[in-house]
C-alpha positions as CSV (number, residue, x, y, z in Angstrom):
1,X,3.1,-8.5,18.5
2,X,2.3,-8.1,14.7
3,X,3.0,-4.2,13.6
4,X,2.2,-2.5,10.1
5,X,3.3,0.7,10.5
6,X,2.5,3.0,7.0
7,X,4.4,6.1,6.4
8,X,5.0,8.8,3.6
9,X,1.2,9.9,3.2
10,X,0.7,13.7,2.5
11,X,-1.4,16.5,0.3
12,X,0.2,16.6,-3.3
13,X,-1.4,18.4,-6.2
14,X,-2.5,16.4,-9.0
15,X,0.4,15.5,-11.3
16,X,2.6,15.0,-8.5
17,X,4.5,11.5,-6.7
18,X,4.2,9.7,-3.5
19,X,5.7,6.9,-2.0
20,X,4.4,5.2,0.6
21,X,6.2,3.1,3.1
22,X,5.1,0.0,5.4
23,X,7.5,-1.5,8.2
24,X,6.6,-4.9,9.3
25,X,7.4,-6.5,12.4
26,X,6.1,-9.3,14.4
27,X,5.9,-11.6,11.3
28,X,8.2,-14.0,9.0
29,X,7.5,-11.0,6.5
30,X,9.5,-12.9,3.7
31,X,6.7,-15.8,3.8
32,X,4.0,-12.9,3.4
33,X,1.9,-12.0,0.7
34,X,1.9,-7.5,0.9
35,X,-0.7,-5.8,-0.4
36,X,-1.5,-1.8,-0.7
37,X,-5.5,-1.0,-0.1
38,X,-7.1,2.4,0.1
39,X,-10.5,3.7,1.1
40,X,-11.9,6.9,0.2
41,X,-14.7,8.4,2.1
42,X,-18.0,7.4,1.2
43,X,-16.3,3.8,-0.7
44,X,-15.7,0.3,0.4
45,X,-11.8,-0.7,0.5
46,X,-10.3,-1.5,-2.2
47,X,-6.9,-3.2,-3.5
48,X,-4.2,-1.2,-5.3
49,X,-1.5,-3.2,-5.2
50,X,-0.1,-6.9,-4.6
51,X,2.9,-8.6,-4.0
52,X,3.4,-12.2,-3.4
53,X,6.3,-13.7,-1.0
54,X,7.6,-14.8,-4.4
55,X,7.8,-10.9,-5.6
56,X,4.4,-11.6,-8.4
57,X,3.1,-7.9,-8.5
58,X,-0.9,-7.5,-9.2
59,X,-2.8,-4.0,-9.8
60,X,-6.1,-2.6,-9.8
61,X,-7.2,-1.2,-13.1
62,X,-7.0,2.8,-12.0
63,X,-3.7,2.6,-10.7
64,X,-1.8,0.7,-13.4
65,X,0.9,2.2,-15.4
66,X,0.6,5.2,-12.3
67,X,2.0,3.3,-9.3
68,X,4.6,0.5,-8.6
69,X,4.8,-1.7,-6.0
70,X,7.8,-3.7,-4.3
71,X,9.2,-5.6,-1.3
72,X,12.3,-5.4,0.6
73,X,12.9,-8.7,2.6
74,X,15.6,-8.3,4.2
75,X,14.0,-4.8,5.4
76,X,10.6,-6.2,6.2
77,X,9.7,-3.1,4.1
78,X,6.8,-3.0,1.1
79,X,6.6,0.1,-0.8
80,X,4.2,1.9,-2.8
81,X,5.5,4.1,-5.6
82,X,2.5,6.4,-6.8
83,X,3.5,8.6,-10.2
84,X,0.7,11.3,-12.0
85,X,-1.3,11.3,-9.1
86,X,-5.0,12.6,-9.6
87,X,-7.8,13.9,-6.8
88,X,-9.4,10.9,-7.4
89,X,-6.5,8.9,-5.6
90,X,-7.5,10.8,-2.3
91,X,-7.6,7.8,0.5
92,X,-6.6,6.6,3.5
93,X,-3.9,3.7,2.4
94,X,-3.3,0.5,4.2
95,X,-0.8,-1.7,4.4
96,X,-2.1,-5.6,4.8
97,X,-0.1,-8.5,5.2
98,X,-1.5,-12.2,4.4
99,X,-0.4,-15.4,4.7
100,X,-3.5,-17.0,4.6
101,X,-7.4,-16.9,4.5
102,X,-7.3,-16.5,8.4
103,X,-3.9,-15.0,8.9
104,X,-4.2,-11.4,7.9
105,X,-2.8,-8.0,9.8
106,X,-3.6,-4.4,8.8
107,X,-1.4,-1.0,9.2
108,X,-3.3,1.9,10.7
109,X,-3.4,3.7,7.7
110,X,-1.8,6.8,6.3
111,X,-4.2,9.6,4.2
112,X,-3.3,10.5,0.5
113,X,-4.6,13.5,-0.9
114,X,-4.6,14.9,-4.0
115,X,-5.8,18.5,-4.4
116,X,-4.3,21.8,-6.1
């Protein structure tokens, strides 16, 4: 059974850091590519972050230079490092795990928001 399991959501005012956590189980995480998405009320889901089995790190344009992403294998564990956080980063964030077009497993989701 194939778990994403998304921790370390929470209210932070603007300014401030989060990092979000995904635990993996279930898969050959190592051969995975990890991904961060996020969807605000109101919006389609969208892609923050990327990482590929081989550790190649992609970002959406409003999040780069703001937020870091990374992998532990040996953990199954992908992270999600979010610095300078604005109200406009206010989302549920999901953790998504693909290792192909028709292989692909989502977390449950953990909410971000950003308000003073």
């Amino acid at each position: 059974q194939v778990q994403l399991v998304e921790s370390g959501g929470g209210l932070v005012q603007p300014g401030g850091s989060l990092r979000l956590s995904c635990a993996a189980s279930g898969i050959t995480f190592s051969a995975y590519n990890m991904g961060w998405y996020r969807q605000a009320p109101g919006k389609q889901r969208e892609l923050v972050a990327g990482i590929t089995s081989s550790g190649r790190t992609n970002y959406a344009d409003s999040v780069k230079g703001r937020c870091t992403i990374s992998r532990n294998n040996a953990k199954s564990m992908v992270y999600l490092q979010m610095n300078s956080l604005k109200p406009e980063d206010t989302a549920v964030y999901y953790c998504n795990a693909k290792l192909t077009s028709s292989v692909a497993y989502w977390g449950q989701g953990t909410q971000v928001t950003v308000s003073s």
